[in-house]
C-alpha beads as a LAMMPS data file, in Angstrom:
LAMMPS data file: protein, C-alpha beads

115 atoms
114 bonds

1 atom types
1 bond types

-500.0 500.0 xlo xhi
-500.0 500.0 ylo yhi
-500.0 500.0 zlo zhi

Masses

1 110.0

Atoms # bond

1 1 1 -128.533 230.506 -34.434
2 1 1 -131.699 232.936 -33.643
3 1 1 -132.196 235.716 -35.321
4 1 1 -134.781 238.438 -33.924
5 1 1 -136.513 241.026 -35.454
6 1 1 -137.857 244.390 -34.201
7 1 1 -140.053 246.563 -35.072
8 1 1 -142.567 249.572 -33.747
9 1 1 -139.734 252.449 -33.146
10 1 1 -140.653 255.969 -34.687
11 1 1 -140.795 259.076 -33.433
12 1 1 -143.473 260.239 -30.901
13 1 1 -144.465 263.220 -28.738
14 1 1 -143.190 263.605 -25.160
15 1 1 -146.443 261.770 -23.164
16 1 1 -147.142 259.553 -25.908
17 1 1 -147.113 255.554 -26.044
18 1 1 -145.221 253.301 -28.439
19 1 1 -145.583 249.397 -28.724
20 1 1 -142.576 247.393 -29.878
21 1 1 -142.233 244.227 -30.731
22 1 1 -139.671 241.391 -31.063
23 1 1 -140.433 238.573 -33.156
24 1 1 -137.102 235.394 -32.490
25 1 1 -136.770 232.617 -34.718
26 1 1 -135.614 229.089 -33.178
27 1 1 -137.397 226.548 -30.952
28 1 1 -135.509 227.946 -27.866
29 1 1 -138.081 231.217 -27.214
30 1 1 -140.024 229.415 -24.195
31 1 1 -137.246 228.653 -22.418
32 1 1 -135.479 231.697 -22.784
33 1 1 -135.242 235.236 -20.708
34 1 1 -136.246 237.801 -23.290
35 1 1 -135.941 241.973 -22.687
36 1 1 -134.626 244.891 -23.995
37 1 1 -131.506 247.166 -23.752
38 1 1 -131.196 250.788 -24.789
39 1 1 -128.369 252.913 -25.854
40 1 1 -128.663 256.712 -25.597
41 1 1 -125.775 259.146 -27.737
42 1 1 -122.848 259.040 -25.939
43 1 1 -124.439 256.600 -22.960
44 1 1 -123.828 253.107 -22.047
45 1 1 -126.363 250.412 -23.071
46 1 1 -128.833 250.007 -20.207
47 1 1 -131.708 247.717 -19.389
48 1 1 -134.951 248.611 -19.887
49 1 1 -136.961 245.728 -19.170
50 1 1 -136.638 242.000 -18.673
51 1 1 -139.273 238.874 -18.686
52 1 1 -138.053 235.320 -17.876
53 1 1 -139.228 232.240 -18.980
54 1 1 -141.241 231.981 -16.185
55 1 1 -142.907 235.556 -16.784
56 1 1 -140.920 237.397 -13.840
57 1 1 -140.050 240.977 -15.145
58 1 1 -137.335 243.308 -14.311
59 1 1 -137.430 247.333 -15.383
60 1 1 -135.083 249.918 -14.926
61 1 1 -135.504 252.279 -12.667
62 1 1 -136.370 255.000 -15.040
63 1 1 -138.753 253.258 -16.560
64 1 1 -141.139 251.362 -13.967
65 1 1 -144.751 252.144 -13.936
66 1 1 -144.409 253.639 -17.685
67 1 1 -143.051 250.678 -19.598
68 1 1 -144.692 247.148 -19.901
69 1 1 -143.143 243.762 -21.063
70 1 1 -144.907 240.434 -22.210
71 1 1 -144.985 237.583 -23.883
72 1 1 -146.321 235.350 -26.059
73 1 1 -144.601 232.093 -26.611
74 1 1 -146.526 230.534 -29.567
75 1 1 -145.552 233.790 -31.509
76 1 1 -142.177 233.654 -30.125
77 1 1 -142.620 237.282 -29.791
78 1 1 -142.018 239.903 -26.987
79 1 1 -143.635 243.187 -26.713
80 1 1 -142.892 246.135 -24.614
81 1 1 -145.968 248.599 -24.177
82 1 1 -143.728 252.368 -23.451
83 1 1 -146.562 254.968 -22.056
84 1 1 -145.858 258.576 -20.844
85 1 1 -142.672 258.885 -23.338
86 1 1 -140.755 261.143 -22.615
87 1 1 -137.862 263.174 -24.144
88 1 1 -135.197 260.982 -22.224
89 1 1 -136.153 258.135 -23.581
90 1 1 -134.914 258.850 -26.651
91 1 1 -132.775 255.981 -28.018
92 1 1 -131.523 252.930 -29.283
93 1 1 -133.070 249.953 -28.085
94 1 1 -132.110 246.637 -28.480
95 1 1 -134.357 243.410 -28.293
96 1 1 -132.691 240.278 -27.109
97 1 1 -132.900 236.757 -25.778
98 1 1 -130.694 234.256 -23.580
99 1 1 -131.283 230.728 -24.345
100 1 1 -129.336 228.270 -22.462
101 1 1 -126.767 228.515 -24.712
102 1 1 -126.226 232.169 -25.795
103 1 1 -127.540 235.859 -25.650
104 1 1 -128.026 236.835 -29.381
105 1 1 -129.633 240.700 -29.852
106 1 1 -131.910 242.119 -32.505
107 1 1 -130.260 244.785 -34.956
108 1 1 -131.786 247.585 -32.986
109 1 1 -135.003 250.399 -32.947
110 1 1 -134.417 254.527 -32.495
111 1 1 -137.273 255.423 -30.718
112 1 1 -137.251 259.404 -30.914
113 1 1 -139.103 261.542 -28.486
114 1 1 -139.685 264.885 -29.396
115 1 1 -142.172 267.849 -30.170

Bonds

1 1 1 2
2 1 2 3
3 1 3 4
4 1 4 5
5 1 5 6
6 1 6 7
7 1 7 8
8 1 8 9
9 1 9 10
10 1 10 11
11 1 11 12
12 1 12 13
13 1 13 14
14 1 14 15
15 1 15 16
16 1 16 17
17 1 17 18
18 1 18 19
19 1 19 20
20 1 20 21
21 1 21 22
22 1 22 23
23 1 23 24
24 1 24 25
25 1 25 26
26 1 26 27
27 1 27 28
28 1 28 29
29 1 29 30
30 1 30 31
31 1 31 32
32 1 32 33
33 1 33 34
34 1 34 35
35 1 35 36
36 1 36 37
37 1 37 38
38 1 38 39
39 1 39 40
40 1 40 41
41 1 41 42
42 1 42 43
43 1 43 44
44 1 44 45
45 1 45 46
46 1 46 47
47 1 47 48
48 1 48 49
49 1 49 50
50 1 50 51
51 1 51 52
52 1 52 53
53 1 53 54
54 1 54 55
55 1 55 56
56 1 56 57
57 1 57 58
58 1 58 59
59 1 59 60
60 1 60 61
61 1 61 62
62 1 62 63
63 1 63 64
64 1 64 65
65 1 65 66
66 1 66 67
67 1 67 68
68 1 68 69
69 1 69 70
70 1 70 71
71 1 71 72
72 1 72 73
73 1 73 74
74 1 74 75
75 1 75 76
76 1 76 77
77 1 77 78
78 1 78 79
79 1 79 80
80 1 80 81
81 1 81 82
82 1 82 83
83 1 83 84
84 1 84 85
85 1 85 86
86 1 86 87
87 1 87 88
88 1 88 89
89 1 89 90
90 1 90 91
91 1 91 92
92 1 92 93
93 1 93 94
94 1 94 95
95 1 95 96
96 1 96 97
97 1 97 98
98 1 98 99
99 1 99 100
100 1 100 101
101 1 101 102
102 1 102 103
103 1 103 104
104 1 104 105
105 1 105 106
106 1 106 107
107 1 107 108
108 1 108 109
109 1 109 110
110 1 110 111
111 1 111 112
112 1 112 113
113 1 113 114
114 1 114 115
């Protein structure tokens, strides 16, 4: 079982940055794809970025060149770096990690953008 735990949500203005993190219990982290998922009111949950275990990264379309992803395997934690917020962003997101035997996902961040 690995349990992860988020944190760095909040509310910010429209152009600001917020850094979240994802810290995953378990000896599985290195060899596991790690990312995030967020879930707007009344939207479908959507990717928002992605890192393998081999440090490839995936990001949504909405997101590219505003939202960062990395690593650090001796933490076992993720961060995502989110610059130029803006009001569409606004949501749920969701941390979580596929080892090779499962996909288990953290309880879940609001990140609010708004003036």
């Amino acid at each position: 079982q690995v349990q992860l735990v988020e944190s760095g949500g909040g509310l910010v203005q429209p152009g600001g940055s917020l850094r979240l993190s994802c810290l995953a219990s378990g000896s599985t982290f290195s060899i596991s794809d790690l990312g995030w998922y967020r879930q707007g009111a009344g939207t479908a949950r959507t990717l928002v970025a992605e890192i393998t275990s081999g440090g490839g990264t995936r990001y949504g379309d909405s997101v590219k060149g505003r939202f960062t992803i990395s690593r650090d395997n001796a933490q076992n934690t993720v961060w995502r770096q989110m610059n130029s917020l803006k009001p569409e962003d606004t949501a749920a997101y969701f941390c979580f990690i596929a080892t090779p035997c499962n996909t288990y996902w953290g309880q879940g961040t609001q990140v609010t953008v708004s003036s």
